[in-house]
Phi, psi and omega in degrees: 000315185293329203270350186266337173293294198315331160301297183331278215312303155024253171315322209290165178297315195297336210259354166290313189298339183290318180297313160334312213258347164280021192229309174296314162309290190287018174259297216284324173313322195269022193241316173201019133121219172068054189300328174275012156268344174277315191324300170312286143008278186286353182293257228308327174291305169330310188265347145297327197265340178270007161264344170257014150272341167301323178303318150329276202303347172298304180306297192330308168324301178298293176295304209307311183297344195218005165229026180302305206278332189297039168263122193259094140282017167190135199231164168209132249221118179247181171309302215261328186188215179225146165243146179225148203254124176277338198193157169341325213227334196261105152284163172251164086282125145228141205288114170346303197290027191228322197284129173260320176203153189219179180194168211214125177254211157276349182221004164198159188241097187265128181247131164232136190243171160004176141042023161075044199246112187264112183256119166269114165271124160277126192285342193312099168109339169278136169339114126060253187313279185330336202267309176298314172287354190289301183302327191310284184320292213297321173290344168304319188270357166069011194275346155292071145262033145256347159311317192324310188284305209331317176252001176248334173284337183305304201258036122320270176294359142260351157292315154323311186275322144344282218260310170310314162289337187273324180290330178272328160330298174304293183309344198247015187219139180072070155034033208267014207192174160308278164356276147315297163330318151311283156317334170285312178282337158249028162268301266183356181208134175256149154238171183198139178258125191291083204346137147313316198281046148204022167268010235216089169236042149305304193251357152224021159052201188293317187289017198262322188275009167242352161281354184284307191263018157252005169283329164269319205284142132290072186308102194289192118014287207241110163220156200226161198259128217259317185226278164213163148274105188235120177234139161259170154193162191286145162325336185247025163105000174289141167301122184246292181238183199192119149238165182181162173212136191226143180234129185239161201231113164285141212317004177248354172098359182286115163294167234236301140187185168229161224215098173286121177236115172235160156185147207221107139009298219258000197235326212195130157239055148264149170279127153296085177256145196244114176258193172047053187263193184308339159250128189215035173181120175200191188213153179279142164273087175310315184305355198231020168281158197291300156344289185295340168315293167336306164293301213299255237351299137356311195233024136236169187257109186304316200280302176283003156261026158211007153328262193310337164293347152051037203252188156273323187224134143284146183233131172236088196241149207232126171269324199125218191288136171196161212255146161239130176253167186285167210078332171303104193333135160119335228280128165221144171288151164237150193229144192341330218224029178052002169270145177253152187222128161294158190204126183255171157319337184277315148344296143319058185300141184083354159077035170170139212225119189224098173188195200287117165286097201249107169315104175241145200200179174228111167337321217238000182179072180328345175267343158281156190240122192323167165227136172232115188259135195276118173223147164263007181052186184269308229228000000 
């Protein structure tokens, strides 16, 4: 019985266009975003569809209360109407014109009358003949009129679901839709916010922004630089924005993944990491670590080298190892234990110079000239 309600409700026309127009809003939402032109539409489809799951159970409810006792095994089939034997001595009646609507398997023929009152005739031991004459009547009374809808909304809906399903597939695969990108992003991409006690970097340098992005991320052992590292900040040490691409390695040097890092003051004050990028296979490079930034960035003091330069924003930007010839504006050593030394020509024996470079610079104005700190790093 539920599974012949649960068929009716189905089948109605009213409930394939609706399944239509919620298979058209979720093609095009997972195809190109724009959740507030979809929204009303699938709210209103939504509420239409819990409202006709109420309505299921409701039926359900009713014939159960009031067609329990009604399964007929044995009917006779009149002009006027059928009589079915209730009891040794007791016969029914009922009038065609009271079955409103009826349907038919290989093993039972269901008549629904009035007040939500359902009869199973089992066809099992009746006659032939009686079984023809039984259909012949109930189509003189038009009560199958829902075979009409019946094979043609199934494969309605499933061409709707078909065609539907094939488009949030497409959306949801290769980048080809919104979708996917949603699935990209939350496969691949962390956020973190970036502690007070470390937007400041002046008082925890760079590790202050990677302890931050290891409460989500699993930051291995050993990371290295994929591109570069460019960080700005403000005069009084705040962080203003941070890109970077990093590739991490665990203590045997086998890479492990890479780590897209951004972040903008003025848009969010989350950090972005990006895993799984474009490199998914790399070997470690010592010339490209991570490591000696860190340390210099700790041991010099940023806010009295850019004192005197009065700018708005600051910069630090870091490659790794890069070759500097003698003469070259800027160049001072830095030394484990935080002394700094200016570096001359004389300085340079052989007029080149190869080691780690942390860049301080000012972004906004080009005519100031970098100061470049030479660390040979700990490790």
């Amino acid at each position: 019985m539920v599974k012949r309600i649960f068929l009716r409700l189905l089948v109605n026309p009213i409930f394939l266009v609706i399944y239509g127009i919620v298979w058209y809003h979720l093609a095009k939402l997972c195809q190109y975003g724009n959740i507030r032109a979809h929204l009303l539409p699938l709210a209103c489809c939504t509420v239409f569809f819990l409202l006709y799951f109420v309505e299921f159970i409701v039926l359900i409810f009713l014939y159960e209360k009031r067609s329990s006792t009604y399964k007929v095994n044995e009917f006779r089939v009149e002009e006027t109407g059928l009589q079915f034997r209730q009891s040794e001595t007791q016969w029914q009646k009922v009038s065609y014109q009271n079955i409103r609507q009826s349907d038919i398997t290989k093993k039972r023929i269901f008549l629904y009358l009035p007040k939500h009152t359902l009869y199973q005739l089992e066809l099992k031991g009746i006659a032939e003949e009686e079984k023809i004459l039984l259909i012949k009547k109930l189509h003189a009374r038009g009560t199958f009129r829902t075979l009409i809808w019946k094979k043609p909304v199934l494969i309605l809906l499933i061409i709707v679901t078909v065609i539907g399903g094939l488009h949030v597939g497409k959306s949801a695969t290769g980048l080809n839709g919104s979708l996917a990108w949603a699935i990209e992003k939350v496969k691949n991409q962390r956020t973190v916010e970036l502690d007070e006690a470390h937007i400041n970097i002046y008082r925890t340098g760079i590790e202050g922004i990677l302890e931050d992005v290891r409460t989500k991320v699993e930051l291995p052992e050993k990371l290295t630089l994929a591109s570069s590292f460019n960080l700005h900040f403000l005069p009084d040490g705040t962080i203003d924005t941070l890109d970077t691409f990093l590739c991490g390695y665990d203590k045997h040097g086998k890479f492990v993944n890479s780590y897209l890092i951004s972040y903008d003051r003025k848009k969010s004050d989350q950090i972005t990491i990006y895993l799984n990028g474009t490199v998914t296979e790399h070997t470690y490079e010592k010339e490209k670590d991570l490591q000696p930034l860190v340390e210099a960035v700790s041991l010099v003091n940023l806010e009295r080298q850019t004192a005197a330069w009065k700018q708005d924003v600051y910069g630090i930007l870091y490659y790794g190892m890069r070759e500097w010839y003698a003469g070259e504006e800027g160049l001072i050593r830095l030394k484990p234990d935080g002394t700094l030394q200016q570096l001359g020509a004389v300085d340079i024996p052989g007029g080149l110079i190869e080691t780690y470079s942390i860049s301080l610079f000012c972004p906004e104005n080009e005519s100031i000239a970098p100061i470049r700190f030479l660390y040979n790093g700990t490790r």
